[in-house]
DRENDORO-88433 format. One record per residue (C-alpha): residue number from 1; x, y, z; residue in one letter. Coordinates in pm, whole numbers. Each point is the difference from the previous one (the first is absolute). Last residue first. Layout:
N
@k: NUM	X: X	Y: Y	Z: Z	r: A
...
// end
This chain:
365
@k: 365	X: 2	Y: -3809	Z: 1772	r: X
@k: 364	X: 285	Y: 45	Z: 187	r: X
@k: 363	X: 10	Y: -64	Z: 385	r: X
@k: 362	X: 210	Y: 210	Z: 204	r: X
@k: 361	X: -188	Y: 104	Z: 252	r: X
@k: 360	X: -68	Y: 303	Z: 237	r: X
@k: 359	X: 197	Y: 230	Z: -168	r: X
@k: 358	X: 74	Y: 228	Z: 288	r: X
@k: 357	X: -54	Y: 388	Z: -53	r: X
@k: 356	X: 135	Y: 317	Z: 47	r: X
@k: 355	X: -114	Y: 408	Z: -137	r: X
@k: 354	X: 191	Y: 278	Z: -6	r: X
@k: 353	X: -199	Y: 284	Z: -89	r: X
@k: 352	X: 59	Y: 332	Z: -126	r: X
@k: 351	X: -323	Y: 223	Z: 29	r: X
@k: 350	X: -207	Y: 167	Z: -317	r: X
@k: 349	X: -233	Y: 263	Z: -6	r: X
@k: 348	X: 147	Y: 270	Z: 181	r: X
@k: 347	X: 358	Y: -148	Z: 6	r: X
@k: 346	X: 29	Y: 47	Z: -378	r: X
@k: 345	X: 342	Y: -143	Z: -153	r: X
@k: 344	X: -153	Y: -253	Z: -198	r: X
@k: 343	X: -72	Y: -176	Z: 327	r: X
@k: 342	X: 170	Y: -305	Z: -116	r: X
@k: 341	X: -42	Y: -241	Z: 260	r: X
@k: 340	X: 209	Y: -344	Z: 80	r: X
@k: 339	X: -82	Y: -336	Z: 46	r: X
@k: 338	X: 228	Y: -286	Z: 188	r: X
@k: 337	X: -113	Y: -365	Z: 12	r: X
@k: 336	X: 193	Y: -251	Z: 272	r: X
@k: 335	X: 1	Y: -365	Z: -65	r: X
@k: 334	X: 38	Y: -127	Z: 357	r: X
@k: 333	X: 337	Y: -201	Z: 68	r: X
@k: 332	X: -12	Y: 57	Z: 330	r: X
@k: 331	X: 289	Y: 270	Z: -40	r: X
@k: 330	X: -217	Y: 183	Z: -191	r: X
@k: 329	X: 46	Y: -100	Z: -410	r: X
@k: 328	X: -2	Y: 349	Z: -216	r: X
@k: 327	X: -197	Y: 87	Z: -283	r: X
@k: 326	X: -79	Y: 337	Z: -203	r: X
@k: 325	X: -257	Y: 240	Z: -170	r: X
@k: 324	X: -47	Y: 340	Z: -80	r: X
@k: 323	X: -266	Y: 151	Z: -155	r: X
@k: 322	X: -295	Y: 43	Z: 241	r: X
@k: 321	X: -196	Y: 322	Z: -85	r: X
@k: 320	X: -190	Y: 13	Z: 325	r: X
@k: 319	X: -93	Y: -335	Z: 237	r: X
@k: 318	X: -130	Y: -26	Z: 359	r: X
@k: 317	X: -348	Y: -169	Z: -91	r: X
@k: 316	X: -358	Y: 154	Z: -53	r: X
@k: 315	X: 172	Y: 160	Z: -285	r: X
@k: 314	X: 78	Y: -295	Z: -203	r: X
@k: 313	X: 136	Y: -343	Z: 81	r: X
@k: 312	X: 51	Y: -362	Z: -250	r: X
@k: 311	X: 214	Y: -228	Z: 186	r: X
@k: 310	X: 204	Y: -362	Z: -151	r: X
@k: 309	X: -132	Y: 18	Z: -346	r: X
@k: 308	X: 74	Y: -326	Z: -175	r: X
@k: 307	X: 179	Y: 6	Z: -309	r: X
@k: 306	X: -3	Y: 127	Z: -386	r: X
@k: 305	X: 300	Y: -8	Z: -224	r: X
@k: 304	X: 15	Y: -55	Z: -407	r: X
@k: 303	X: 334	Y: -159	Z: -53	r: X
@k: 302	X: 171	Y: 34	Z: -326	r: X
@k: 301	X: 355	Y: -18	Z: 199	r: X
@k: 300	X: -76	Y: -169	Z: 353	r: X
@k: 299	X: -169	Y: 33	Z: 316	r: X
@k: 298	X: -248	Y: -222	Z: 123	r: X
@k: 297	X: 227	Y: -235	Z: 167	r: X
@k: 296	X: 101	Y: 263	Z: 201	r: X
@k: 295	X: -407	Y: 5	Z: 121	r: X
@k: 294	X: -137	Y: 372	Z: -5	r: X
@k: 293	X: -144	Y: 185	Z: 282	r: X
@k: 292	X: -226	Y: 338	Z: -57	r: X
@k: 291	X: -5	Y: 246	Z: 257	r: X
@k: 290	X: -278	Y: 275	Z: -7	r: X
@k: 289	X: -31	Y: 354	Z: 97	r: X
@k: 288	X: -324	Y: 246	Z: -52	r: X
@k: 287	X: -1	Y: 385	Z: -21	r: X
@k: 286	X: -310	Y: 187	Z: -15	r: X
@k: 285	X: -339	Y: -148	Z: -77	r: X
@k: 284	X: -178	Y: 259	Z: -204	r: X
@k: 283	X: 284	Y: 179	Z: -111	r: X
@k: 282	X: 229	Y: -274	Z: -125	r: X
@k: 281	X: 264	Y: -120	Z: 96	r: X
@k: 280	X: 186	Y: -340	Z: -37	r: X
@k: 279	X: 356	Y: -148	Z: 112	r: X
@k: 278	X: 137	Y: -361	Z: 4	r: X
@k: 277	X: 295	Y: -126	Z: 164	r: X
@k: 276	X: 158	Y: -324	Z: -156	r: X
@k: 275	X: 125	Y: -297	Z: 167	r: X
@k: 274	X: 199	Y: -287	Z: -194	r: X
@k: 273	X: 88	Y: -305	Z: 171	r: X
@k: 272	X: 392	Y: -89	Z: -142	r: X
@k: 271	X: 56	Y: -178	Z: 339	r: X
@k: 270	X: 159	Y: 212	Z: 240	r: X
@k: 269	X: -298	Y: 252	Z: -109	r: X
@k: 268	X: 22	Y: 276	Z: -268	r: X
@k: 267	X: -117	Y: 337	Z: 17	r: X
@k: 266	X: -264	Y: 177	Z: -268	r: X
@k: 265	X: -116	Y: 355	Z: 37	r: X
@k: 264	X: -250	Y: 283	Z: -138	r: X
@k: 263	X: -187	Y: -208	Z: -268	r: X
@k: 262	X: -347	Y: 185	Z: -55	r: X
@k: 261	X: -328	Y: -176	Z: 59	r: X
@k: 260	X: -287	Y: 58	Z: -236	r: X
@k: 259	X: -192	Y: -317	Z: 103	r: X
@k: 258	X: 221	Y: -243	Z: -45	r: X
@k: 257	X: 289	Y: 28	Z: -215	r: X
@k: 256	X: 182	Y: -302	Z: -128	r: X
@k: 255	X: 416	Y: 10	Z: -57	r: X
@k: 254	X: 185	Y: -92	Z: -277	r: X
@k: 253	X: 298	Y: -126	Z: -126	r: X
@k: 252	X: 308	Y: 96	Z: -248	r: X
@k: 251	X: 374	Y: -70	Z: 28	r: X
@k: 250	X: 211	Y: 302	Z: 73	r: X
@k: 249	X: 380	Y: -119	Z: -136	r: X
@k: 248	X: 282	Y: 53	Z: 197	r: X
@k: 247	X: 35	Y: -341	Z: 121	r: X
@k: 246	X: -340	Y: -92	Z: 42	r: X
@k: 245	X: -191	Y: 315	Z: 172	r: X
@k: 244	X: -424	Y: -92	Z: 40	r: X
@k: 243	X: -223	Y: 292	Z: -99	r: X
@k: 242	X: -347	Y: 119	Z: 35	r: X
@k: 241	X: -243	Y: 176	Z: -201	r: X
@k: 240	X: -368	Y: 15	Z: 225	r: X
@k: 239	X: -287	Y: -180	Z: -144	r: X
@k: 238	X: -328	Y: 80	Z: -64	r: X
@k: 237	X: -19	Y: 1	Z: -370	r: X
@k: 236	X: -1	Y: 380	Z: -78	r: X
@k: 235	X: 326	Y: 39	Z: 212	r: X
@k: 234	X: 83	Y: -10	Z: 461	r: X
@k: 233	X: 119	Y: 288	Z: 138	r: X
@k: 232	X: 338	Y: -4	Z: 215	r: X
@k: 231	X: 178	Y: -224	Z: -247	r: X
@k: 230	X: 225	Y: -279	Z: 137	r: X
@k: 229	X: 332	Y: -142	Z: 120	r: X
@k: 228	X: 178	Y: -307	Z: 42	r: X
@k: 227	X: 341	Y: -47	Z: 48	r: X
@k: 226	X: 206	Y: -345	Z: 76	r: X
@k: 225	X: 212	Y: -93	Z: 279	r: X
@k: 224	X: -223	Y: -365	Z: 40	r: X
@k: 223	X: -199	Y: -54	Z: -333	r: X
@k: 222	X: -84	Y: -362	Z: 52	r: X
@k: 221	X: -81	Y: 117	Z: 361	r: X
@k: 220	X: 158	Y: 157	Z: 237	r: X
@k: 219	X: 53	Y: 396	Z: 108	r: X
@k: 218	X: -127	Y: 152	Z: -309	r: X
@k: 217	X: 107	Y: 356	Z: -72	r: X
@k: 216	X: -254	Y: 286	Z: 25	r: X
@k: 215	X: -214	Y: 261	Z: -209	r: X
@k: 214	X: -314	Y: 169	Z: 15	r: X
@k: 213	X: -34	Y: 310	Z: -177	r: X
@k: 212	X: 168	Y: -52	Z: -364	r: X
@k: 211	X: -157	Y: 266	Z: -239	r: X
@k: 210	X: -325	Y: 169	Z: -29	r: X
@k: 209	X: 107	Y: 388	Z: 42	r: X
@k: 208	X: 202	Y: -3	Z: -323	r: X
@k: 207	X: 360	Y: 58	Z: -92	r: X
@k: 206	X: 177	Y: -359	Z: -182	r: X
@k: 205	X: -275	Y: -114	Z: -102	r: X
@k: 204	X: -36	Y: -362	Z: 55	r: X
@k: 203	X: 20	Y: -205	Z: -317	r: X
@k: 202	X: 339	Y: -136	Z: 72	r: X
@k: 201	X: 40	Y: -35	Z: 367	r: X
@k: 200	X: 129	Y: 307	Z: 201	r: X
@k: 199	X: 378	Y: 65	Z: -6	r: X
@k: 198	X: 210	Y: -88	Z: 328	r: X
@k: 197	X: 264	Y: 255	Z: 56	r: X
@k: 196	X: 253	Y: -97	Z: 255	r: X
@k: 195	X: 198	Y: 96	Z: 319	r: X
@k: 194	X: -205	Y: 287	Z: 136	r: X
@k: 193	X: 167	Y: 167	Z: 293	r: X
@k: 192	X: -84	Y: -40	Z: 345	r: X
@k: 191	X: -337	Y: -23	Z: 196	r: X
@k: 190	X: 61	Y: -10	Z: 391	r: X
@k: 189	X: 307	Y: 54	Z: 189	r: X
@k: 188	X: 24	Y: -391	Z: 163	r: X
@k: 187	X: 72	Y: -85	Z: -366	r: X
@k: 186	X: -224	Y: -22	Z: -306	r: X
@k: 185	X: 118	Y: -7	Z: -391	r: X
@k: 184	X: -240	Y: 50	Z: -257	r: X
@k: 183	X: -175	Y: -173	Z: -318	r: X
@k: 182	X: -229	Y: 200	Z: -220	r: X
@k: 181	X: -309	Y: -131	Z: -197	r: X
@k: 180	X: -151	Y: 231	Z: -277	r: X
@k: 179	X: -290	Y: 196	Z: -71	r: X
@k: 178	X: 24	Y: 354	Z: -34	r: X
@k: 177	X: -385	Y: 33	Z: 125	r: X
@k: 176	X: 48	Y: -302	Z: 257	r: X
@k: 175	X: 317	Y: -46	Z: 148	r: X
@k: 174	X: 102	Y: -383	Z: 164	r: X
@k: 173	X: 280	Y: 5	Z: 277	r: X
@k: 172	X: 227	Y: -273	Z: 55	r: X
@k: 171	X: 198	Y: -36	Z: 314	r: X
@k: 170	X: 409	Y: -147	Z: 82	r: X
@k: 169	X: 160	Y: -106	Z: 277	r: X
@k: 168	X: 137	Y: 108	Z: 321	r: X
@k: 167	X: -199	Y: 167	Z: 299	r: X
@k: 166	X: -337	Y: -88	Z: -193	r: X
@k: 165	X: 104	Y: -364	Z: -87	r: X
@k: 164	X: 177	Y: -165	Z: -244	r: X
@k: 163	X: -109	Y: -75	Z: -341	r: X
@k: 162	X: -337	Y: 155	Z: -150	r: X
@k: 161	X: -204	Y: 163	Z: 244	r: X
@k: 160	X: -295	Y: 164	Z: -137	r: X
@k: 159	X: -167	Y: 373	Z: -61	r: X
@k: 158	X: -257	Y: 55	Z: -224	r: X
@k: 157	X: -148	Y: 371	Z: -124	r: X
@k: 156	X: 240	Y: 211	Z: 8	r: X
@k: 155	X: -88	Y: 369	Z: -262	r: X
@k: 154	X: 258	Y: 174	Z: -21	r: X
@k: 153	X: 48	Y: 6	Z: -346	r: X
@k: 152	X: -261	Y: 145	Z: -136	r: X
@k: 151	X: 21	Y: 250	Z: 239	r: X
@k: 150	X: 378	Y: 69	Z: -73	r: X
@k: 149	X: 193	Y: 135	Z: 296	r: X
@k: 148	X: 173	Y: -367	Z: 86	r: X
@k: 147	X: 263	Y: 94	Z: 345	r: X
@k: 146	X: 346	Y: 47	Z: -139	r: X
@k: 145	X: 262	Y: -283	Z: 57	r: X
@k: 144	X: 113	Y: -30	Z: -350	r: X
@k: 143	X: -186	Y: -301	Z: -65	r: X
@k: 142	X: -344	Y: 138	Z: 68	r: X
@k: 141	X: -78	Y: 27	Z: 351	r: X
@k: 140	X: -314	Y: -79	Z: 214	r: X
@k: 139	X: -27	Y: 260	Z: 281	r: X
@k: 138	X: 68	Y: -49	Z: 320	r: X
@k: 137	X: -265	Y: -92	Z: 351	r: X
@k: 136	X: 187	Y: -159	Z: 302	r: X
@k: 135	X: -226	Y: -126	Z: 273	r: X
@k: 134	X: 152	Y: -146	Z: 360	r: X
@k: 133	X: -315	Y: -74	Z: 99	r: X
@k: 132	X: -321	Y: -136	Z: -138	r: X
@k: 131	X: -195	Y: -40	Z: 296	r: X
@k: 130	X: -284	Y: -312	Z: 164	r: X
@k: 129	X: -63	Y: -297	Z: -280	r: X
@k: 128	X: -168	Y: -266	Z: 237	r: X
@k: 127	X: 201	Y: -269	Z: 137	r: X
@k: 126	X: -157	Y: -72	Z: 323	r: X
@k: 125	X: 291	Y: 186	Z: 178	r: X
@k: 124	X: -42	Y: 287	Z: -223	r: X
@k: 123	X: 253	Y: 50	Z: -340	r: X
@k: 122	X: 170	Y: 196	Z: -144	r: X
@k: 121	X: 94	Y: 74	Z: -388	r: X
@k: 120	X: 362	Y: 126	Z: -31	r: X
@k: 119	X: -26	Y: 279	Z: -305	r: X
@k: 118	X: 79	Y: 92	Z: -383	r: X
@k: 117	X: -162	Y: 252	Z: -194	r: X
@k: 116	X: 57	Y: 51	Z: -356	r: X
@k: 115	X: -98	Y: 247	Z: -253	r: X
@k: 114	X: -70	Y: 92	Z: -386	r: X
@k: 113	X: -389	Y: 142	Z: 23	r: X
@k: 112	X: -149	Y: -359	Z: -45	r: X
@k: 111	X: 120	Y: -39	Z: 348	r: X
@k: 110	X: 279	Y: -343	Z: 130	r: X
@k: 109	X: -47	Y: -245	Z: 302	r: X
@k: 108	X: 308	Y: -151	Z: 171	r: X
@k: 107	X: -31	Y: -199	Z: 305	r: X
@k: 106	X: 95	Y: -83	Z: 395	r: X
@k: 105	X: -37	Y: -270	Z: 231	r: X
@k: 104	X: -182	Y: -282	Z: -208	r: X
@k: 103	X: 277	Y: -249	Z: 51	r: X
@k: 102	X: 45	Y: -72	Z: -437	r: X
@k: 101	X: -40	Y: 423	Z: -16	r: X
@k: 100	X: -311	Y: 141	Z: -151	r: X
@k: 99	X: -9	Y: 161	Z: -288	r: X
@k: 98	X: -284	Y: 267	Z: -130	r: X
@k: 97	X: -155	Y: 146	Z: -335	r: X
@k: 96	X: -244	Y: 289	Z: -57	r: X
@k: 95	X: 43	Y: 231	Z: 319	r: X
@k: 94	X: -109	Y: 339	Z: -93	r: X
@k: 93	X: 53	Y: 158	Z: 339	r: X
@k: 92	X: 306	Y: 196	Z: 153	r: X
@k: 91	X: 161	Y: 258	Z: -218	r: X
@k: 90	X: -213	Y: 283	Z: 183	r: X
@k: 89	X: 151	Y: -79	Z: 316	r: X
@k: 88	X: -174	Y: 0	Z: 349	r: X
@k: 87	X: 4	Y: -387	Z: -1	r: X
@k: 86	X: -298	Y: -168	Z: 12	r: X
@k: 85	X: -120	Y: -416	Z: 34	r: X
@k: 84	X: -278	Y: -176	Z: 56	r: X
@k: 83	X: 58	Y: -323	Z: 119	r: X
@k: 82	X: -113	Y: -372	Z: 19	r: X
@k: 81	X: -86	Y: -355	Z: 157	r: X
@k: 80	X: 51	Y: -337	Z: -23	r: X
@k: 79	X: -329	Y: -79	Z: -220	r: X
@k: 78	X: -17	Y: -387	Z: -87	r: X
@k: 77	X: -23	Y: -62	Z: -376	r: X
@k: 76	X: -220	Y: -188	Z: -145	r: X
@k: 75	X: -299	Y: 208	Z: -30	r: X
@k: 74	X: 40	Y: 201	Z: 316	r: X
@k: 73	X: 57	Y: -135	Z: 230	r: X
@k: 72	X: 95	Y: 173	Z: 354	r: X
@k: 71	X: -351	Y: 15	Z: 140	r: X
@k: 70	X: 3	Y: 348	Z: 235	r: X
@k: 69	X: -293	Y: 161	Z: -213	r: X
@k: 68	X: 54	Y: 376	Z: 102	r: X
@k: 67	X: -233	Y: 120	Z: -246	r: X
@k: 66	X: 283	Y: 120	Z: -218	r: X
@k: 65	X: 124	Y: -326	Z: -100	r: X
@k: 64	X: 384	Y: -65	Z: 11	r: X
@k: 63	X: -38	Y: 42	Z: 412	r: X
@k: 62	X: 282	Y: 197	Z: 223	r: X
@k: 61	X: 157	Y: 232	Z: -233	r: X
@k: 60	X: 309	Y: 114	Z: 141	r: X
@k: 59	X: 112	Y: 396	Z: -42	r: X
@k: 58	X: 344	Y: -5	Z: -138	r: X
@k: 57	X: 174	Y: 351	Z: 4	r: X
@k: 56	X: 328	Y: 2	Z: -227	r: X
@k: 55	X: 284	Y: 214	Z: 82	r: X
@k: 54	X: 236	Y: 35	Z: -317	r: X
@k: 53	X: 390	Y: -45	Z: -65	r: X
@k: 52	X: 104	Y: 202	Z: -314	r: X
@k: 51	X: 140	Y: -233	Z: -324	r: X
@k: 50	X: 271	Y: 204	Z: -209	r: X
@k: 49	X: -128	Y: 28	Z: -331	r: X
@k: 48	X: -150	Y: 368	Z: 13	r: X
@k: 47	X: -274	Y: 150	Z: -195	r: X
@k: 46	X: -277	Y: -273	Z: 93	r: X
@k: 45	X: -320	Y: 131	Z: -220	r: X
@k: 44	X: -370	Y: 43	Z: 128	r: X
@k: 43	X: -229	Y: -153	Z: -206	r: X
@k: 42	X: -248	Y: 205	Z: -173	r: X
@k: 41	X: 226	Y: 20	Z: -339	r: X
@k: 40	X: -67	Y: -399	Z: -27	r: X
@k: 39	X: -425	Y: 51	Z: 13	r: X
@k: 38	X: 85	Y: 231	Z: -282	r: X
@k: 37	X: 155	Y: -250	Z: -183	r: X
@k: 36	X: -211	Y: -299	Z: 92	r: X
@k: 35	X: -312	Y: 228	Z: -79	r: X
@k: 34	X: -228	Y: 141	Z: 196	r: X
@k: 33	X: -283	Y: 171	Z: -145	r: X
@k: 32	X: -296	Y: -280	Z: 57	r: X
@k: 31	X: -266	Y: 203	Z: 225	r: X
@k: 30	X: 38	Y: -287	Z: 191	r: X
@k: 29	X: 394	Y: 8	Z: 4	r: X
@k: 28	X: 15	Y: 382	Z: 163	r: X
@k: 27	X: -202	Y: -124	Z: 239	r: X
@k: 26	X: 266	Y: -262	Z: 122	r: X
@k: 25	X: 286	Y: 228	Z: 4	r: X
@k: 24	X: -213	Y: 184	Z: 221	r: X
@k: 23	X: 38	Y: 371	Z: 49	r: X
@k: 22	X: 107	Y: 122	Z: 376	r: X
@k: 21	X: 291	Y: -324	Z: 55	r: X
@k: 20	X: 305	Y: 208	Z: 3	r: X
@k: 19	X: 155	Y: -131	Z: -298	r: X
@k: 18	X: -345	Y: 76	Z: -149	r: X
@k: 17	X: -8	Y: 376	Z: 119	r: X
@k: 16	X: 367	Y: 39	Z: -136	r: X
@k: 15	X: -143	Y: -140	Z: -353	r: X
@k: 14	X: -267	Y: 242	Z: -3	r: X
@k: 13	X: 170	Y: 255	Z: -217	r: X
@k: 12	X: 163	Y: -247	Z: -250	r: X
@k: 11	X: -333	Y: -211	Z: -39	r: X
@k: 10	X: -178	Y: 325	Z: -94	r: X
@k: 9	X: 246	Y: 86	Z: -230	r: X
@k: 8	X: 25	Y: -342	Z: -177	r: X
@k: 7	X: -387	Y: 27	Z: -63	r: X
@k: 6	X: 69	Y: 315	Z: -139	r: X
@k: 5	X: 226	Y: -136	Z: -207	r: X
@k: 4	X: -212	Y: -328	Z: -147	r: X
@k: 3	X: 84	Y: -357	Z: 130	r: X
@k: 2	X: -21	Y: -241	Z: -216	r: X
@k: 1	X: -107	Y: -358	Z: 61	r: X
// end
C-alpha cells in the first residue's frame, strides 16, 4: 500500500505521541494506513553499540486465566507461572524472538527495532519465574561494529541457539522485510558480531514484510542440527511456506493454517518435536495464541505439516502479542515452555509478558 505525503506528515508529527503510548499503534492499523515501512520508522532506534545495563520490574501473575481459576492446565501444558515486565527505557519492548539457556537461568531475546536484551531469569522457591536481573540491552551490529540504522533492515524477528551456549557459542537471527538469515557470535557480553550471511530461499523475496518468521534448528530426529523456518502469513491455499536446510540448500515444505493463525515462533524439542507459536487478531475478538506440536517423524523435505494443538488462549487468559518462544529441561527433567511479548513498543495498549509452562506429556500423535 502507498502511503500519500500528507499522510506521511501526519505520521511524522505524531510519531513522538506513539513512542509515548498517546495514539495507538493499533488504531492506526484499523483504519488500515500502516504500512511495514512506516510501522519500521515508529520504532525507536539504538544509536550506540555498546550494551547499557537496565532495571527491569517483574510484577508476577498469579493465575493464567483472568478469573482467578487456580487449575494449572491448561490444554496440555501445565501453567508454571509468569511476568510482566518494564524497564524505564524507551528501547525496551518489542520482543519477537527469545533463547533460553540449557539450565534455564538466564536468556537472550531480540526487538524487531534492531536490539538485544540479555538477563539471569530468577526464580521463587516453588519455581515460579520471579526477576529478570542482571539485564544488558545493545544494539544489533552490522559487521563493522555499528548498531543496524536501516528500517528495513532492522527488523529481528527469530532468535535461536545454534552451537554452544549463550555465554559461548553461536545464535541465528531470522529478518523479515529484508529477508535473510544471519549467524552471530555470543559470549558472557551479549550479542556480538555477525559471522555469516545466510540468503533467503529461492523464490522468497528478498525485501518484503512476509518472509521467514519462525525459525529453529532441530535438536534430534532424522534431521538432527538442521534449520527449519517458515512464513509468518500463511498463501491462497492455506498453507504457510516453510523450509528445511540440507547442506546449503533450502529444501521445500509446508505448513497448514488453521483458522487464520499467524506463525510467530517454532523451537525444537530434545527429540526433533517441533513447536510452533501461533498469533491472531482481529478486532472483534482481540488477540488469540496457540501452540501447535509436530511429530519429528513428520518433518521432512516436501512435507506438508499439521499437528496437535497443545493450548489455544485469548483475552480471558494472560497472553498479548506472544512471539517468542523457547525450551529448557528443569532440573527434574520437566519440559519447560518459554513465551515472550511483543508490545510493539506501546505500553498503553500492550504489556510485555513472560509467560512459563510444563508440557505435560510427550505423546505424539
Amino acid at each position: 500500500m502507498t502511503v500519500s505525503l500528507e499522510m506521511r506528515r501526519l505520521f511524522s508529527s505524531t510519531r513522538r505521541l506513539v513512542r509515548t503510548g498517546l495514539v495507538a499503534f493499533v488504531a492506526l492499523s484499523a483504519v488500515g494506513v500502516v504500512t511495514a515501512s512506516v510501522a519500521l520508522e515508529l520504532k525507536p532506534t539504538l544509536k550506540q553499540a555498546k550494551a547499557v545495563p537496565l532495571e527491569i520490574t517483574a510484577r508476577p501473575i498469579t493465575s493464567f486465566t483472568k478469573t482467578g481459576d487456580t487449575s494449572p492446565m491448561q490444554g496440555k501444558l501445565i501453567w508454571r507461572g509468569g511476568l510482566v515486565l518494564s524497564a524505564a527505557s524507551p528501547n525496551f519492548g518489542g520482543f519477537s524472538g527469545l533463547a533460553i539457556a540449557a539450565d534455564g537461568q538466564s536468556l537472550m531475546t531480540i526487538t524487531d527495532a534492531g536490539g538485544w536484551l540479555t538477563a539471569r531469569l530468577r526464580y521463587d522457591d516453588n519455581g515460579r519465574p520471579a526477576a529478570l536481573t542482571e539485564a544488558m540491552l545493545g544494539a544489533i551490529q552490522n559487521r563493522d561494529g555499528k548498531p543496524i540504522r536501516r528500517g528495513r533492515e532492522r527488523d529481528a524477528e527469530e532468535l535461536c541457539l545454534a552451537r554452544g551456549s549463550l555465554d559461548n557459542g553461536e545464535v541465528l537471527i531470522s529478518y523479515e522485510n529484508f529477508n535473510r538469515i544471519v549467524r552471530y557470535a555470543v559470549s558472557e557480553n551479549g550479542l556480538g558480531l555477525p559471522l555469516e550471511v545466510i540468503e533467503p530461499p529461492p523464490g522468497l523475496r528478498r525485501s518484503g514484510n512476509d518472509g521467514m518468521e519462525a525459525m529453529t534448528v532441530l535438536k534430534g530426529g532424522t534431521y538432527k542440527g538442521r534449520m527449519v523456518a517458515f512464513s509468518e502469513n500463511a498463501g491462497s491455499n492455506d498453507r504457510h511456506a516453510g523450509w528445511i536446510w540440507i547442506g546449503n540448500s533450502a529444501k521445500p515444505l509446508n505448513v497448514v493454517s488453521h483458522g487464520g493463525f499467524a506463525l510467530t515462533s517454532a523451537a525444537s524439542l530434545p527429540d526433533g518435536t517441533l513447536l510452533l507459536l501461533e498469533r491472531r487478531f482481529t478486532f472483534l475478538e482481540g488477540v488469540r495464541m496457540r501452540l501447535r506440536r509436530i511429530a519429528p517423524s513428520a518433518i521432512k523435505p516436501g512435507a506438508i505439516l499439521d499437528g496437535e494443538v497443545l493450548i489455544e488462549a485469548d483475552l480471558s487468559d494472560e497472553i498479548d502479542n506472544m512471539e517468542g518462544l523457547a525450551v529448557h529441561t528443569a532440573p527434574n527433567g520437566e519440559t519447560v515452555l518459554t513465551l515472550i511479548s511483543d508490545d510493539n513498543f506501546n505500553t498503553v495498549l500492550q504489556r510485555t509478558l513472560l509467560l512459563q509452562f510444563t508440557l505435560s506429556d510427550r505423546a505424539q500423535t
